[in-house]
N, C-alpha and C positions, 0 to 999 in steps of 0.2 A: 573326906570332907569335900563337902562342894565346892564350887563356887560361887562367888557373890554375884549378882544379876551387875549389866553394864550400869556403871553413872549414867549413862547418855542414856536411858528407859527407865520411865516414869512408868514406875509399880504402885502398884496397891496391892493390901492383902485383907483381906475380912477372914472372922472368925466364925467357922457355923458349927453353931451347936446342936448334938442331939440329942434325944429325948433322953438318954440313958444318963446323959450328965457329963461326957465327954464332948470333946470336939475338934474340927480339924480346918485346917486354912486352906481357906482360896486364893492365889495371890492371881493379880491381873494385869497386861501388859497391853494399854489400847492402841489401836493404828490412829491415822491420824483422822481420816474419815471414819464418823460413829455409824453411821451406816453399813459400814463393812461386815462384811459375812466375820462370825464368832466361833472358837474351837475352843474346846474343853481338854486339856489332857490327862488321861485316865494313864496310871504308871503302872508298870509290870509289877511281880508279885517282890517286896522283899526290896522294891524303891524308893528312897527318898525323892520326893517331891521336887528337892532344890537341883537333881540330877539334870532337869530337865531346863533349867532358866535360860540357858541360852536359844533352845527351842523357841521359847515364849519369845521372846527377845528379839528369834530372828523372823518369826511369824508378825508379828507386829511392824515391824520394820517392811514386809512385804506387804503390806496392808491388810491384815488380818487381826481383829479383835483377837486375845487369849486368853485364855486363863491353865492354870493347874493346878490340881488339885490333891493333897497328900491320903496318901491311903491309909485306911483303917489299920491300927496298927504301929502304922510308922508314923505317927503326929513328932514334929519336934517340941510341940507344946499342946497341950491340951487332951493328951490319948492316956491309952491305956496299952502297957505290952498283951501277948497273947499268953495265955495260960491256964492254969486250973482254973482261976476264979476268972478270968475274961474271955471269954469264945465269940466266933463270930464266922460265915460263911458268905456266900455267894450273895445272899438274900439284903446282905448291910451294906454288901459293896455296893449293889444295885441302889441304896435305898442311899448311900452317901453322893452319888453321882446323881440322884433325882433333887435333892438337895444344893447340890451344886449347880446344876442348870437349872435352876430356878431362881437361884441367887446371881447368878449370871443373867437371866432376864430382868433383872429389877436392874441391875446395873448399868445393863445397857439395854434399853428398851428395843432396839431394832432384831435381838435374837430373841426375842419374849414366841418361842414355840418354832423357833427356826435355828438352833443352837447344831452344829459338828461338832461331833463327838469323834475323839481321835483316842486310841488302844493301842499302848503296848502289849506286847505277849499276852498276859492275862487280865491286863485292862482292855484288851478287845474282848474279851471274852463276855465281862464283866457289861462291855459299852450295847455288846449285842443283846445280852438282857433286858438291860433296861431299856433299848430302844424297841423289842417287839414287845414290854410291857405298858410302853408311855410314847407310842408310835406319831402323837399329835405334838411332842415335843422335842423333837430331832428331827433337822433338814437333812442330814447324811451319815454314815460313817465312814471314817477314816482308820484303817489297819495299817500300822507298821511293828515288821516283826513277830506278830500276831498268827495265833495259831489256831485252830481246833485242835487238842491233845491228842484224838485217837490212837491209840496204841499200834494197828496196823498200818499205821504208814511212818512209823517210826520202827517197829519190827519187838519180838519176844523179850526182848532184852530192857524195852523202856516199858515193856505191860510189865515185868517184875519189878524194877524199880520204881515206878510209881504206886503202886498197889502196897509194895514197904514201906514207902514214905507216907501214904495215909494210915499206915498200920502204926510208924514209929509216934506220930501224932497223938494217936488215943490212951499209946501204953503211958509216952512221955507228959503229956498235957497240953501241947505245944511239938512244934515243927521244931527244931535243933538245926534251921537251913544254916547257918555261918560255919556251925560244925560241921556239916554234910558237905560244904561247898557247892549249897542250892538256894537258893532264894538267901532270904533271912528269917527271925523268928514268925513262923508265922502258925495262926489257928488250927486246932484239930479240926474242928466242922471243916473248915474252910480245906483243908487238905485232905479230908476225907472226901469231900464234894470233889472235889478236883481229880483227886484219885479215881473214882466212881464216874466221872465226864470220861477221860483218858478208858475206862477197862469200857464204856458202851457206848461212846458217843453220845452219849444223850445229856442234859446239861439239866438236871433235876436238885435244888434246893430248899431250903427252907424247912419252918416245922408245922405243920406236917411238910414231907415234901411234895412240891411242885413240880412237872417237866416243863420246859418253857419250851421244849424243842419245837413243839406246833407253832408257837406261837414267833419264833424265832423264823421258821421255816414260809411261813405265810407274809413275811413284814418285805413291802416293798417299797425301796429307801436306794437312791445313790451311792456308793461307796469307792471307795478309793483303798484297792487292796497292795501295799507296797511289800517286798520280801527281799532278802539281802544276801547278796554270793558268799558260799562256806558259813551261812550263821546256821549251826549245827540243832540248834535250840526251837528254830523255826524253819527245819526247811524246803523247799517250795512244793513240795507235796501236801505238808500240814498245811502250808500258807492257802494253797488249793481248795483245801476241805472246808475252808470257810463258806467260797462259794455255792461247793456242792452239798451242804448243811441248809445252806442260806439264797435258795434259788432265784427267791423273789428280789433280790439287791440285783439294780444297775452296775455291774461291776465296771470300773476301767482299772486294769493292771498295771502295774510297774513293777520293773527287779533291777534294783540298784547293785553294780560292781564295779564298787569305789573303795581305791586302797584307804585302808585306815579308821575303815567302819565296820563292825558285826551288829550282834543282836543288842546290845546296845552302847555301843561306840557312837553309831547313825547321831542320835540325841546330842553328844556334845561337838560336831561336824557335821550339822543341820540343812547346810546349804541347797543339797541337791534333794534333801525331802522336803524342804519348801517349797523347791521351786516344782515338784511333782503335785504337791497340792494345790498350790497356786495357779500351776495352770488347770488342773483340774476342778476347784472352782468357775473358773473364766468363760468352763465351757456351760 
């Protein structure tokens, strides 16, 4: 169970619906100036959304418009689980986060085509998508924890177990992450896509499929790439591969090694990736 967002921050949260008849919340936490630079936060795979409210909370607090946004999948109201009769891949994540920044422009008209987009693990993934496919509606991206999967810099042992875990997907109907002690339930497509990212590096979705890798590889955008000591899940070799996938990003680095944070601990002991962000806006 999460936690409740502080008394002292004045949230909001809208509903967006989509076209398939479900839908998922955006909740939002303003700074005090509406002017201020705005982030979106996109969750790792298998997140609740509400994981993340002290993040929102403490960005705002530092003068940072936020929002976050729940992923496909894990709505606490309005979704659907993953299964035989509900599938979904890389292509709806992208296409719920395009939805999202654009309902974050209406809200606060100062990001209307200027929106940071900030990726966990595979919300970076997700974030990098949709920014080399809607490159006039993101001012930057922001990685923490975040990876490129590639299997070779994780070594033989993660190309097999990812390549099962897209296999257990299609026999099962659904991912069985809780059972696994990986993610949470999540979609065949979507873990067969990921799978398939992880064995070639190439990041191809959708139906028919698309590679976005050009289009990924071409997109030149500021970023702010953060990676965290012993987080086993993203470590700084994968964190790396973002950049050498993604040439054309302004990269500035950071690697956080602060007791009491991993691959996502960071999220509810916010303070020092704020203030990485923060100053890395400034400049």
């Amino acid at each position: 169970m999460t936690e409740p967002l502080s008394v002292a921050a004045t949230t909001e949260t809208y509903a967006i619906e989509r076209a398939e008849g479900t839908s998922f919340t955006l909740t939002v936490v303003r700074a005090a100036d509406p002017e201020a630079p705005t982030l979106l936060v996109v969750p790792a795979m298998g997140m609740s959304a509400g994981y993340y409210d002290k993040l929102i909370v403490a960005f705002a607090a530092a003068g940072i418009n936020a929002g976050r946004m729940e992923q496909r999948g894990h709505e606490e109201v309005g979704g659907r689980v993953a299964g035989w009769s509900y599938d979904f891949g890389y292509a709806d994540l992208v296409d719920d986060i395009a939805a999202a920044v654009d309902r974050l422009g209406e809200l606060i008209p100062a990001s209307a085509g200027a929106t940071y987009v900030l990726g966990h693990s595979l919300g970076g993934q997700a974030a990098s998508a949709y920014a080399a496919l809607h490159p006039d509606r993101v001012a930057g991206l922001v990685y923490v924890a975040s990876q490129t999967p590639y299997w070779r810099n994780y070594g033989p042992g993660f190309l097999l177990a990812s390549q099962a875990m897209g296999l257990v997907g299609r026999v099962v109907g659904h991912f069985p992450g809780k059972q696994l002690k990986f993610a949470g339930r999540e979609a065949r497509t979507l873990m067969k896509e990921w799978a398939r990212y992880a064995r070639t590096g190439r990041l191809r979705f959708g139906r028919p499929a698309h590679d976005v890798t050009t289009a990924m590889r071409a997109l030149e955008k500021p970023a702010l790439i953060v990676s965290i000591e012993d987080d086993w899940l993203a470590p700084s070799a994968t964190v790396d591969e973002i950049h050498r996938r993604m040439p054309g990003l302004e990269v500035a680095r950071v690697h956080l090694d602060e007791p009491g944070i991993d691959h996502f601990k960071w999220a509810r002991k916010p303070d020092s990736t704020v203030a990485a962000v923060q100053q890395w806006l400034s400049r």
